[in-house]
LOROTOR-490960 format. One record per atom (N, C-alpha, C, O): residue number from 1; residue in three letters; chain; atom name; y, x, z. Coordinates in Angstrom, 2 decimals, padded with zeros to 5 digits. Example, Ala and Ser with C-alpha at 12.3 -4.5 7.8 and 13.67 -1.06 7.14 Angstrom:
<i 1&aa ALA&ch A&at N&c2 -005.69&c1 013.19&c3 007.80>
<i 1&aa ALA&ch A&at CA&c2 -004.50&c1 012.30&c3 007.80>
<i 1&aa ALA&ch A&at C&c2 -003.30&c1 013.20&c3 007.80>
<i 1&aa ALA&ch A&at O&c2 -003.32&c1 014.24&c3 008.46>
<i 2&aa SER&ch A&at N&c2 -002.25&c1 012.85&c3 007.08>
<i 2&aa SER&ch A&at CA&c2 -001.06&c1 013.67&c3 007.14>
<i 2&aa SER&ch A&at C&c2 000.03&c1 012.90&c3 007.87>
<i 2&aa SER&ch A&at O&c2 001.14&c1 013.41&c3 008.04>
This chain:
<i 1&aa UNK&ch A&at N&c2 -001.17&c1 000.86&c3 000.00>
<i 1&aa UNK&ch A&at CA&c2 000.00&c1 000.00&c3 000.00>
<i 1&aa UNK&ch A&at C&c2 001.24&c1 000.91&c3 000.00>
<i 1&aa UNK&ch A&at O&c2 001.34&c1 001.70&c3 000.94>
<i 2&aa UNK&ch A&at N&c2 001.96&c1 000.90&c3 -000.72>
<i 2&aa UNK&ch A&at CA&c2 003.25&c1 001.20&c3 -000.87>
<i 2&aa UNK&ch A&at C&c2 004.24&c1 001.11&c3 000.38>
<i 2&aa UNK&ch A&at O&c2 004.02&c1 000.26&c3 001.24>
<i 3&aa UNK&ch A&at N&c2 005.41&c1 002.05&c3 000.48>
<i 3&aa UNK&ch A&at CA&c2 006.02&c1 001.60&c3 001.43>
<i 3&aa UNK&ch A&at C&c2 006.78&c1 000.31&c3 001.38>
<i 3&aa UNK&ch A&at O&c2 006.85&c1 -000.39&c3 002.39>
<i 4&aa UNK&ch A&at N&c2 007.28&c1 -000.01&c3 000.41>
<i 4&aa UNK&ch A&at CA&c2 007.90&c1 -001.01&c3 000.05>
<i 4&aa UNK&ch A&at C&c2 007.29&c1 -002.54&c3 000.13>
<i 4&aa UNK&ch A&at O&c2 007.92&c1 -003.55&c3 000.43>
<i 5&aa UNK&ch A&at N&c2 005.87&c1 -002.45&c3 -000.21>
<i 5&aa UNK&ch A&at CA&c2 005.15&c1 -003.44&c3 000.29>
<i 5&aa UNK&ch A&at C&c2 005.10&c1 -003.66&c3 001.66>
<i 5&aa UNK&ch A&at O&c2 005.40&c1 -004.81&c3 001.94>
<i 6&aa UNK&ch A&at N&c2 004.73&c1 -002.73&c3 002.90>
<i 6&aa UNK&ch A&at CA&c2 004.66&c1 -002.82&c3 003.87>
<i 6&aa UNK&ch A&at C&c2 005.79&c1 -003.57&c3 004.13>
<i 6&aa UNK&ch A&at O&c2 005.91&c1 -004.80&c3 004.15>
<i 7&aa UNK&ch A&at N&c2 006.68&c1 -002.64&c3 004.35>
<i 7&aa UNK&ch A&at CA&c2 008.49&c1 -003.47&c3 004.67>
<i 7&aa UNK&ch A&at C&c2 008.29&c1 -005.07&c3 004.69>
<i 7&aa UNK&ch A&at O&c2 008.19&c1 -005.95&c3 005.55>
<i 8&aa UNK&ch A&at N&c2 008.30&c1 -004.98&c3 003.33>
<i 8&aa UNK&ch A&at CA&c2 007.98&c1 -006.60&c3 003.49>
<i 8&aa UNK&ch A&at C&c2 007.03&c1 -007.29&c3 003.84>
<i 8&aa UNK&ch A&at O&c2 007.24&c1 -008.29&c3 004.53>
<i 9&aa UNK&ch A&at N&c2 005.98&c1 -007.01&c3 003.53>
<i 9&aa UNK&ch A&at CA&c2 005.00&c1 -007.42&c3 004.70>
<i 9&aa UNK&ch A&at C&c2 005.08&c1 -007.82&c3 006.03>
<i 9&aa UNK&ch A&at O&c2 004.49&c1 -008.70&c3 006.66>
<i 10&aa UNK&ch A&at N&c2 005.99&c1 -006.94&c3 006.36>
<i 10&aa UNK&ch A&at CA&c2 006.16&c1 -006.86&c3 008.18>
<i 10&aa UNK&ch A&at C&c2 007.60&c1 -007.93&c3 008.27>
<i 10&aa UNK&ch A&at O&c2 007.66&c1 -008.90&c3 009.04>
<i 11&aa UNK&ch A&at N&c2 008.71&c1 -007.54&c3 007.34>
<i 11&aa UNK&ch A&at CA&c2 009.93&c1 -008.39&c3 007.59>
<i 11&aa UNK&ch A&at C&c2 008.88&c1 -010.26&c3 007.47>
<i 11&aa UNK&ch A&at O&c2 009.52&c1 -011.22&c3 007.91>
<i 12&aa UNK&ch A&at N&c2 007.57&c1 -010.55&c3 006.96>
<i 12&aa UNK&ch A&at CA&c2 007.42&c1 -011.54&c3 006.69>
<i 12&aa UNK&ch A&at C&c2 006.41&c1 -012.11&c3 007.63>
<i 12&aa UNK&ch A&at O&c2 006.00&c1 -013.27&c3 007.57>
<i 13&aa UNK&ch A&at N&c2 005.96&c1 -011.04&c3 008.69>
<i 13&aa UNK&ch A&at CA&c2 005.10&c1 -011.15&c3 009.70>
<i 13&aa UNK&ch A&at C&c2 006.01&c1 -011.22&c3 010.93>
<i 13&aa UNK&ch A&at O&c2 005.70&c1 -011.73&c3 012.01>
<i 14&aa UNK&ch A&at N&c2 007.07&c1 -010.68&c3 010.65>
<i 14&aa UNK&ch A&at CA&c2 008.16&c1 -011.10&c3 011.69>
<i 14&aa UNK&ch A&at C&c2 008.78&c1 -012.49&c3 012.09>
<i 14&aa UNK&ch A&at O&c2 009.17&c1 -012.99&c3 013.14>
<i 15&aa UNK&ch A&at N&c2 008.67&c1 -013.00&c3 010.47>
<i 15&aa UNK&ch A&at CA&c2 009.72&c1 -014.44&c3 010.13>
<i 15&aa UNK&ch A&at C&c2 008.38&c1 -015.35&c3 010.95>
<i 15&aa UNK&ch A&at O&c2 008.58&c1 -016.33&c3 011.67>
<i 16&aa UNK&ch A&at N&c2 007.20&c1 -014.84&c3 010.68>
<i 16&aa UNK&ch A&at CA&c2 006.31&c1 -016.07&c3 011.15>
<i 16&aa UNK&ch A&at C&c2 006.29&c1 -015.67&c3 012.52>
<i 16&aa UNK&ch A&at O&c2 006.65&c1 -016.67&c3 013.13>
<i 17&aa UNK&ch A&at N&c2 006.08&c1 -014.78&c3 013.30>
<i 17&aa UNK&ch A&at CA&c2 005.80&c1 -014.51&c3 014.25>
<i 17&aa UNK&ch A&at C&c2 007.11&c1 -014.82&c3 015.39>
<i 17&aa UNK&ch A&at O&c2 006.94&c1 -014.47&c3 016.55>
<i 18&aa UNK&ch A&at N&c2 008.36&c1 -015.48&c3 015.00>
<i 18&aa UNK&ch A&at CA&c2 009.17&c1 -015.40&c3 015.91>
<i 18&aa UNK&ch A&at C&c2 009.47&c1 -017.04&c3 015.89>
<i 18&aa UNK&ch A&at O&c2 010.00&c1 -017.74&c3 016.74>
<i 19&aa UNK&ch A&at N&c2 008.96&c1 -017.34&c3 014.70>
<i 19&aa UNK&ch A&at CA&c2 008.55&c1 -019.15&c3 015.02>
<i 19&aa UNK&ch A&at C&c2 007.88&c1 -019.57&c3 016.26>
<i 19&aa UNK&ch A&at O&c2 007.94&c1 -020.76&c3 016.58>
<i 20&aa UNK&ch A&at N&c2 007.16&c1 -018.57&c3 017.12>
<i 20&aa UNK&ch A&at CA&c2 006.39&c1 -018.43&c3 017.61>
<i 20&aa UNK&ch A&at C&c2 006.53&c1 -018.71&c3 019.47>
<i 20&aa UNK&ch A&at O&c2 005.82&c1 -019.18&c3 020.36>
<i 21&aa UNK&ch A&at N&c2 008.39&c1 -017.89&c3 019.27>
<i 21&aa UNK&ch A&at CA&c2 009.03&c1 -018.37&c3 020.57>
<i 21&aa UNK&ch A&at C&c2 009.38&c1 -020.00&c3 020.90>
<i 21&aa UNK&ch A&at O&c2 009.82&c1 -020.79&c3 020.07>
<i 22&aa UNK&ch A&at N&c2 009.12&c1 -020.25&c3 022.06>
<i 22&aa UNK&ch A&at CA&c2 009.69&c1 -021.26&c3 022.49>
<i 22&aa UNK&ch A&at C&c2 011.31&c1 -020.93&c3 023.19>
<i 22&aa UNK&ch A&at O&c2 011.54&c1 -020.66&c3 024.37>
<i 23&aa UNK&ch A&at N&c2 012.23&c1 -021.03&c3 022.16>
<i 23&aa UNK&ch A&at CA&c2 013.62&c1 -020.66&c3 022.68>
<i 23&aa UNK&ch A&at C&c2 014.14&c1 -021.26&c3 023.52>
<i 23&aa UNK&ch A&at O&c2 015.05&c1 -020.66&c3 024.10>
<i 24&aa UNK&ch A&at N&c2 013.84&c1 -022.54&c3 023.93>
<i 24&aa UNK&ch A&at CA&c2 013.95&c1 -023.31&c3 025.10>
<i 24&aa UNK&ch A&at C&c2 014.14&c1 -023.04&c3 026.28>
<i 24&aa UNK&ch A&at O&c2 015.00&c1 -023.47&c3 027.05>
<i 25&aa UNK&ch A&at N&c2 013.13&c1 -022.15&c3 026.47>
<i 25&aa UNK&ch A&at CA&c2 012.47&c1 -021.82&c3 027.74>
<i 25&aa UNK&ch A&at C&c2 012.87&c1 -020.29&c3 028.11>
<i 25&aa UNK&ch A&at O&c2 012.56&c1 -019.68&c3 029.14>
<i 26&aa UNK&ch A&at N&c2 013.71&c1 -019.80&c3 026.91>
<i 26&aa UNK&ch A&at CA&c2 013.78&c1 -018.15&c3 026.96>
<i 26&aa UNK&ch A&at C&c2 014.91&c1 -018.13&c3 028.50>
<i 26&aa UNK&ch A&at O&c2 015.75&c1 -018.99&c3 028.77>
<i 27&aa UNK&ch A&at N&c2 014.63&c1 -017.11&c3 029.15>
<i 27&aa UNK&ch A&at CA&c2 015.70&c1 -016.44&c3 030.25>
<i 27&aa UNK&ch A&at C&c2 016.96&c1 -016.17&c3 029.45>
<i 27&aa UNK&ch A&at O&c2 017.15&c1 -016.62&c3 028.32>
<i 28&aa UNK&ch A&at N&c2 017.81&c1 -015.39&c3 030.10>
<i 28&aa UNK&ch A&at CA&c2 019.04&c1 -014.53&c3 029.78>
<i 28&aa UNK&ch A&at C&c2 018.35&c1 -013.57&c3 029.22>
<i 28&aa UNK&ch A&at O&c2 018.25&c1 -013.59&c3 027.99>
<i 29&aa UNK&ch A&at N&c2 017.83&c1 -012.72&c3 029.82>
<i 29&aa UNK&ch A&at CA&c2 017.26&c1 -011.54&c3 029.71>
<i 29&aa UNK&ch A&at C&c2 016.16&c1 -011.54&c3 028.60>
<i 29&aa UNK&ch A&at O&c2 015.81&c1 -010.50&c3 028.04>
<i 30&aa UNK&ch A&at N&c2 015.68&c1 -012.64&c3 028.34>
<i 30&aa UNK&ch A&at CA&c2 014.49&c1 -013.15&c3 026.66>
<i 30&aa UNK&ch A&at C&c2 015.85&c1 -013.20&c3 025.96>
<i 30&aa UNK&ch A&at O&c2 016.14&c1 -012.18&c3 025.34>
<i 31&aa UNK&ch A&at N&c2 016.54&c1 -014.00&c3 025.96>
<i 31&aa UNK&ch A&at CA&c2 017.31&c1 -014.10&c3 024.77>
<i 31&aa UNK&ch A&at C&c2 018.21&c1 -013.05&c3 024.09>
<i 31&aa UNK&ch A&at O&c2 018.62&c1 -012.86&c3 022.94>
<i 32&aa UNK&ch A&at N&c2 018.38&c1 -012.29&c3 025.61>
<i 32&aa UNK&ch A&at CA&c2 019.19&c1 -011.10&c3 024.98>
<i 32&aa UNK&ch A&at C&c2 018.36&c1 -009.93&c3 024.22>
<i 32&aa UNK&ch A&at O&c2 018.86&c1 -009.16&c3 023.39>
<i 33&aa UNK&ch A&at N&c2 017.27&c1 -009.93&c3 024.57>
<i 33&aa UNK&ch A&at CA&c2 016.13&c1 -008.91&c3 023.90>
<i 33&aa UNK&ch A&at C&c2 016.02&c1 -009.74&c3 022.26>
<i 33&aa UNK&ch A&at O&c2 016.05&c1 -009.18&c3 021.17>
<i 34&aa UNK&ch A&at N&c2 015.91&c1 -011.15&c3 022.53>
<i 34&aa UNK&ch A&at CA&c2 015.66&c1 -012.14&c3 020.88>
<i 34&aa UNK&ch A&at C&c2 016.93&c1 -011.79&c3 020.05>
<i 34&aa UNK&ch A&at O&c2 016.93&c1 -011.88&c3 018.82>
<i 35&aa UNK&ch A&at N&c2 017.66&c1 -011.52&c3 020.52>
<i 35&aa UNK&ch A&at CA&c2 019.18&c1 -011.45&c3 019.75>
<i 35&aa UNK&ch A&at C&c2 019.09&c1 -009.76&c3 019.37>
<i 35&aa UNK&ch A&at O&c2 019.63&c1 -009.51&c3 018.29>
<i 36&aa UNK&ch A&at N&c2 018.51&c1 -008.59&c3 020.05>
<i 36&aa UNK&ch A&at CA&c2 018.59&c1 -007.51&c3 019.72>
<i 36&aa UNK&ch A&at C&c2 017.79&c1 -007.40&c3 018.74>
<i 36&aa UNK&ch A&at O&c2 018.25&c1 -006.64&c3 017.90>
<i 37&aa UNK&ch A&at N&c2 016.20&c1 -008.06&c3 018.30>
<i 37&aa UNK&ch A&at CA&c2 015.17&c1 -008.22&c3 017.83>
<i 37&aa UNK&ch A&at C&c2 015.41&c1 -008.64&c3 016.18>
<i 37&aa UNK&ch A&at O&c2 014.96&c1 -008.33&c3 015.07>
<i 38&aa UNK&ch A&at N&c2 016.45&c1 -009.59&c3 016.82>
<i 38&aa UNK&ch A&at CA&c2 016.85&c1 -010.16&c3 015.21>
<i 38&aa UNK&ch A&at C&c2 017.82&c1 -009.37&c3 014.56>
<i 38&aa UNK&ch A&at O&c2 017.77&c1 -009.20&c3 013.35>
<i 39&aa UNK&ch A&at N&c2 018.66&c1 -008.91&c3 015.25>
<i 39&aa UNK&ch A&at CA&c2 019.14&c1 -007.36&c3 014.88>
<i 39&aa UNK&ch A&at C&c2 018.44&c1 -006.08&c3 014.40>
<i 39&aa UNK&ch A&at O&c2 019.13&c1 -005.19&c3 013.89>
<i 40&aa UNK&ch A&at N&c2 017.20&c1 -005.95&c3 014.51>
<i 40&aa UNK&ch A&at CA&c2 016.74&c1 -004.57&c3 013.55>
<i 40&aa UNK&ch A&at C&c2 016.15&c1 -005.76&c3 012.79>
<i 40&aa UNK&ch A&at O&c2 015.98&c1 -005.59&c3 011.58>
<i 41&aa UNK&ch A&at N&c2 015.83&c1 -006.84&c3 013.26>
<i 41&aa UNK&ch A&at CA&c2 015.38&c1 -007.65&c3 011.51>
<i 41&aa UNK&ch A&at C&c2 016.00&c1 -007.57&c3 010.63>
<i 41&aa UNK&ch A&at O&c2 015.47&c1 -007.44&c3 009.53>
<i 42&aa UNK&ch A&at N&c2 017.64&c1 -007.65&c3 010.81>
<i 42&aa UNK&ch A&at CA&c2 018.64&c1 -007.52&c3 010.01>
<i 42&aa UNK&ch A&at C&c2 018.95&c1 -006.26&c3 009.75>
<i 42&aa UNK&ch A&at O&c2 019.93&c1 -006.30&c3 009.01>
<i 43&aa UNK&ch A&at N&c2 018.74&c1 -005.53&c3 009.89>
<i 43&aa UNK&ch A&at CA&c2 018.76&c1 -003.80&c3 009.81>
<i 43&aa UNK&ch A&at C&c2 017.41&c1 -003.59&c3 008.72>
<i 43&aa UNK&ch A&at O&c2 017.50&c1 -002.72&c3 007.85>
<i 44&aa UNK&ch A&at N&c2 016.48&c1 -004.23&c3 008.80>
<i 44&aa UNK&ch A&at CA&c2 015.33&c1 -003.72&c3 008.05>
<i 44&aa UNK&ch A&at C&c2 015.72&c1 -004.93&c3 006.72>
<i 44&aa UNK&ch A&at O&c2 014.85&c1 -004.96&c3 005.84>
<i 45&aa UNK&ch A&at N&c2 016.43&c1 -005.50&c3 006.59>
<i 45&aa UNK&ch A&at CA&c2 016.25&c1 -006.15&c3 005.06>
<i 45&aa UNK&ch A&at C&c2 017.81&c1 -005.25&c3 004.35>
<i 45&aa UNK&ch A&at O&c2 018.02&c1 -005.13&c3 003.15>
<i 46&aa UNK&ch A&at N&c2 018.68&c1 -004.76&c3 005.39>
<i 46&aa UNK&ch A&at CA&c2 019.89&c1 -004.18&c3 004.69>
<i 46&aa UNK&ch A&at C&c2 019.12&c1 -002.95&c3 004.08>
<i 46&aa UNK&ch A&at O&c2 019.32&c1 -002.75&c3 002.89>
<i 47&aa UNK&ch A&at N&c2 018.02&c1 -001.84&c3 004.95>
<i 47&aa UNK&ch A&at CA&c2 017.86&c1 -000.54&c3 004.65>
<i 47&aa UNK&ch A&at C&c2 016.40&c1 -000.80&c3 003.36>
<i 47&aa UNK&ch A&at O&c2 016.07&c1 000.10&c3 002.58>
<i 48&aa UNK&ch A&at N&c2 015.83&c1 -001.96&c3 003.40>
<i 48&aa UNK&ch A&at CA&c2 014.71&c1 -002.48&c3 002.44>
<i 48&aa UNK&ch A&at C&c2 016.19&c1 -002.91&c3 000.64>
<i 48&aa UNK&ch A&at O&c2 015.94&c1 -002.96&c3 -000.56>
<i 49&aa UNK&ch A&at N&c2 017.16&c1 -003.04&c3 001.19>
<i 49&aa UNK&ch A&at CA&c2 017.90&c1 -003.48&c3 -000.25>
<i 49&aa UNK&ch A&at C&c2 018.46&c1 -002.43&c3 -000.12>
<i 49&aa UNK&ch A&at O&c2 018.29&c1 -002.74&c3 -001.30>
<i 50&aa UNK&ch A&at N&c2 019.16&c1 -001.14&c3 000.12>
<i 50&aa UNK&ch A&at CA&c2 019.29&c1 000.54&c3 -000.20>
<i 50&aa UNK&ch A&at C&c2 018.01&c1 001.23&c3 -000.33>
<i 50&aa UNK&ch A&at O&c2 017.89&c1 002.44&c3 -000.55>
<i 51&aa UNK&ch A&at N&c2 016.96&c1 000.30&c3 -000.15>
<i 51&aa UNK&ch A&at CA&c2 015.46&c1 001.45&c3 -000.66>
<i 51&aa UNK&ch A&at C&c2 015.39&c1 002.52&c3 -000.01>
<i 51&aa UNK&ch A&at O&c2 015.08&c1 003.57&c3 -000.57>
<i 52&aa UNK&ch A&at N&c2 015.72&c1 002.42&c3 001.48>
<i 52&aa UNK&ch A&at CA&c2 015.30&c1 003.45&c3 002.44>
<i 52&aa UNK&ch A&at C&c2 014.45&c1 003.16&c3 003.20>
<i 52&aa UNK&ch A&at O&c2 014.73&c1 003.19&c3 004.40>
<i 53&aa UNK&ch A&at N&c2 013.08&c1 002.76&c3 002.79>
<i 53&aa UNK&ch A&at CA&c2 011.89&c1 002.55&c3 003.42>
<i 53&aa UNK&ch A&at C&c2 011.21&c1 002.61&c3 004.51>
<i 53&aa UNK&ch A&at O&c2 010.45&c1 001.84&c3 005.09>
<i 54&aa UNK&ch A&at N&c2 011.90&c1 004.41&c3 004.84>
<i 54&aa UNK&ch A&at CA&c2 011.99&c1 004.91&c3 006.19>
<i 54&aa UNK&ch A&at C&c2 012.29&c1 004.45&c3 006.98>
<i 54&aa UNK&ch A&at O&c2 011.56&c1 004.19&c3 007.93>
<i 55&aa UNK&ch A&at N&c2 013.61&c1 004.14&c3 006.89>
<i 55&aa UNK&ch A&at CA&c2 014.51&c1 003.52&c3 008.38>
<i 55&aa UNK&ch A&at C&c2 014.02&c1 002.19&c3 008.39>
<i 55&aa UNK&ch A&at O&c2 013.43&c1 001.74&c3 009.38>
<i 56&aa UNK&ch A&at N&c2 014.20&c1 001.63&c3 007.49>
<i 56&aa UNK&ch A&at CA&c2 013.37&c1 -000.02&c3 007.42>
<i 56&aa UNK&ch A&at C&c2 012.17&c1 000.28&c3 008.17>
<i 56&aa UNK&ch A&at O&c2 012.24&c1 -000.30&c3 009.26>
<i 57&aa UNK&ch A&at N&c2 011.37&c1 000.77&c3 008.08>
<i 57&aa UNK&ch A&at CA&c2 010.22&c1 000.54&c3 008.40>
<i 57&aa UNK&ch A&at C&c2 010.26&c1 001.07&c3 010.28>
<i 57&aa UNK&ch A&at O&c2 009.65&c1 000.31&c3 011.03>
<i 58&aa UNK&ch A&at N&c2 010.60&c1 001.68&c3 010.59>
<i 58&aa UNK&ch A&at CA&c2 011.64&c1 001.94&c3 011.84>
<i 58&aa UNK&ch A&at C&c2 012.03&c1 000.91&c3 012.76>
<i 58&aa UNK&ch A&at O&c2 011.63&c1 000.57&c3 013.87>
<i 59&aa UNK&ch A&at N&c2 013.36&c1 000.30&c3 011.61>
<i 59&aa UNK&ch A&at CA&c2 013.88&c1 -001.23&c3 012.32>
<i 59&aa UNK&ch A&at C&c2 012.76&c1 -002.45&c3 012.56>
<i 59&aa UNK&ch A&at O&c2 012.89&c1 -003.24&c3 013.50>
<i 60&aa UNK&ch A&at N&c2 011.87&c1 -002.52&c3 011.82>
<i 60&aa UNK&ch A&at CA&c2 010.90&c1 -003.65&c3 011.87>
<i 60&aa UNK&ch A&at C&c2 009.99&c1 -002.91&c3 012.76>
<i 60&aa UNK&ch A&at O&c2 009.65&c1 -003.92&c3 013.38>
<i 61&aa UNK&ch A&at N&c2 009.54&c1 -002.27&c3 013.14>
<i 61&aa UNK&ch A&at CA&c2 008.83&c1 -001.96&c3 014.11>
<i 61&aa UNK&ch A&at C&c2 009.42&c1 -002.21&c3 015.81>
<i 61&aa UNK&ch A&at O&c2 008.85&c1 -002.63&c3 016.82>
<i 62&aa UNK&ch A&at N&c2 010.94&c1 -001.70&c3 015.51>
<i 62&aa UNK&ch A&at CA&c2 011.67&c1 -002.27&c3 016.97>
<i 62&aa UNK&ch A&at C&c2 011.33&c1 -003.40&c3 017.18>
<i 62&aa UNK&ch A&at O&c2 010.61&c1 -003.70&c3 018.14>
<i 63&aa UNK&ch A&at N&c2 011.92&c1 -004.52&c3 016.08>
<i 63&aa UNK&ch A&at CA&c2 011.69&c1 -005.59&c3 016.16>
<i 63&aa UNK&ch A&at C&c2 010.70&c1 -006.14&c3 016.61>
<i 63&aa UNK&ch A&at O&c2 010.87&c1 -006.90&c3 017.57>
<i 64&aa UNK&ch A&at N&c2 009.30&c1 -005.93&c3 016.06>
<i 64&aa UNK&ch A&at CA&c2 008.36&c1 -006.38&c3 016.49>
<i 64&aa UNK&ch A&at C&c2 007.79&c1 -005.95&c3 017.56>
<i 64&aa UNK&ch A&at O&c2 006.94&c1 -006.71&c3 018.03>
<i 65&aa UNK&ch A&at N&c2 008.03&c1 -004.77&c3 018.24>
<i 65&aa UNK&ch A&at CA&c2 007.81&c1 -004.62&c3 019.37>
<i 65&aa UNK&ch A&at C&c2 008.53&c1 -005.50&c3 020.54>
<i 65&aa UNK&ch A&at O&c2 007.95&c1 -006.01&c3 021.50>
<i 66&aa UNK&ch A&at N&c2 010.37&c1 -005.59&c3 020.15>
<i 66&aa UNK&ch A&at CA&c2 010.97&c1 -006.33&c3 021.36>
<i 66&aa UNK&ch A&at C&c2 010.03&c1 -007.48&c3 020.99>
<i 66&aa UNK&ch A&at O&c2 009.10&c1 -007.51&c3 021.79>
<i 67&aa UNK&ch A&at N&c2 009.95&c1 -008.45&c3 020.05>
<i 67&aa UNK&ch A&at CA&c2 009.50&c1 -009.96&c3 020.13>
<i 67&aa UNK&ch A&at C&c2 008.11&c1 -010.08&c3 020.74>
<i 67&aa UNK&ch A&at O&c2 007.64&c1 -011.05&c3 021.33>
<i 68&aa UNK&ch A&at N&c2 007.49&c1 -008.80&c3 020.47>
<i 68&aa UNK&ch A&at CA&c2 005.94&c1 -008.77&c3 021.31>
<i 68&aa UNK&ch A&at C&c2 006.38&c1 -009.21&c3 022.94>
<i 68&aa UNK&ch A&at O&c2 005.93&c1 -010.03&c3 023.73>
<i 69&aa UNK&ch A&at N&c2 007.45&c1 -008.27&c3 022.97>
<i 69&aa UNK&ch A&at CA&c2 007.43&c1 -007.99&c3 024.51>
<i 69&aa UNK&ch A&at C&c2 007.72&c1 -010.33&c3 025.16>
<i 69&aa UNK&ch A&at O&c2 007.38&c1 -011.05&c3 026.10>
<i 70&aa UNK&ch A&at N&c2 008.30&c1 -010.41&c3 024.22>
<i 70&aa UNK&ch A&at CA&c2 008.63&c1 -011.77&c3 024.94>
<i 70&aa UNK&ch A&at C&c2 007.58&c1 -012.78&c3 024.35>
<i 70&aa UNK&ch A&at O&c2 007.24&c1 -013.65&c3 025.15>
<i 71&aa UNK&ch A&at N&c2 007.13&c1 -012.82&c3 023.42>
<i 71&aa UNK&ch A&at CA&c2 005.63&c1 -013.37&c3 023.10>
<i 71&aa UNK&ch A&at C&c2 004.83&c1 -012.97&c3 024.03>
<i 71&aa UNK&ch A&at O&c2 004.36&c1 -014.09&c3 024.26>
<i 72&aa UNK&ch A&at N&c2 004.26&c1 -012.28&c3 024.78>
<i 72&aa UNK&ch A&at CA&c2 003.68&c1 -011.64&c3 026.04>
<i 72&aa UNK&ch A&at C&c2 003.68&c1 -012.64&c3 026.99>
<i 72&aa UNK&ch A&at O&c2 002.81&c1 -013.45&c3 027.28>
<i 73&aa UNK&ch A&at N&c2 005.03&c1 -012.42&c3 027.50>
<i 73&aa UNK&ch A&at CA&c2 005.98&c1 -013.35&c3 028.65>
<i 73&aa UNK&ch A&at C&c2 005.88&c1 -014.56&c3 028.87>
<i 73&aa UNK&ch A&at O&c2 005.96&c1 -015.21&c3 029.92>
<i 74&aa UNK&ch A&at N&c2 005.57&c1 -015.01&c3 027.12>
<i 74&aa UNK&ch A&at CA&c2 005.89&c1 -016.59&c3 027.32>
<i 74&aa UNK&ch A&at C&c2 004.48&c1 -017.49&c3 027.61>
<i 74&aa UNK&ch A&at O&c2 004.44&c1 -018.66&c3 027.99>
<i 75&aa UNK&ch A&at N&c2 003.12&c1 -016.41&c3 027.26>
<i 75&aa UNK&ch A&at CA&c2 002.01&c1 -017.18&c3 027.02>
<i 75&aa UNK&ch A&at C&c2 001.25&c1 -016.98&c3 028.19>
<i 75&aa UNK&ch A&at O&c2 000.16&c1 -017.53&c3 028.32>
């Protein structure tokens, strides 16, 4: 797989996987991690449209690590 595939792969394992929160129920402290989360999401589709694969692939990993951390939390 290409890097470029991955990227997206993951920006699209992200989009499903954060359907996933119940935002309802998030703390201060969930939401402020959900708001940083969606921030390297948004970091990995700016550095995926300059074709820097690298850093994209970087930002989506933050990402999916913070949203792990509160997917964890919530279940």
């Amino acid at each position: 797989m290409d890097e470029k595939t991955r990227v997206e792969k993951d920006i699209v394992m992200f989009e499903e996987n954060i359907k996933q929160t119940n935002q309802n129920t998030l703390t201060d402290s969930q939401q402020k991690t959900l708001e940083l989360a969606t921030q390297y999401y948004q970091d990995t589709k700016y550095y995926t449209q300059k074709k820097d694969y690298f850093t994209a692939f970087g930002c989506i990993n933050y990402a999916h690590g913070l949203l792990d951390a509160i997917l964890k939390t919530q279940h």
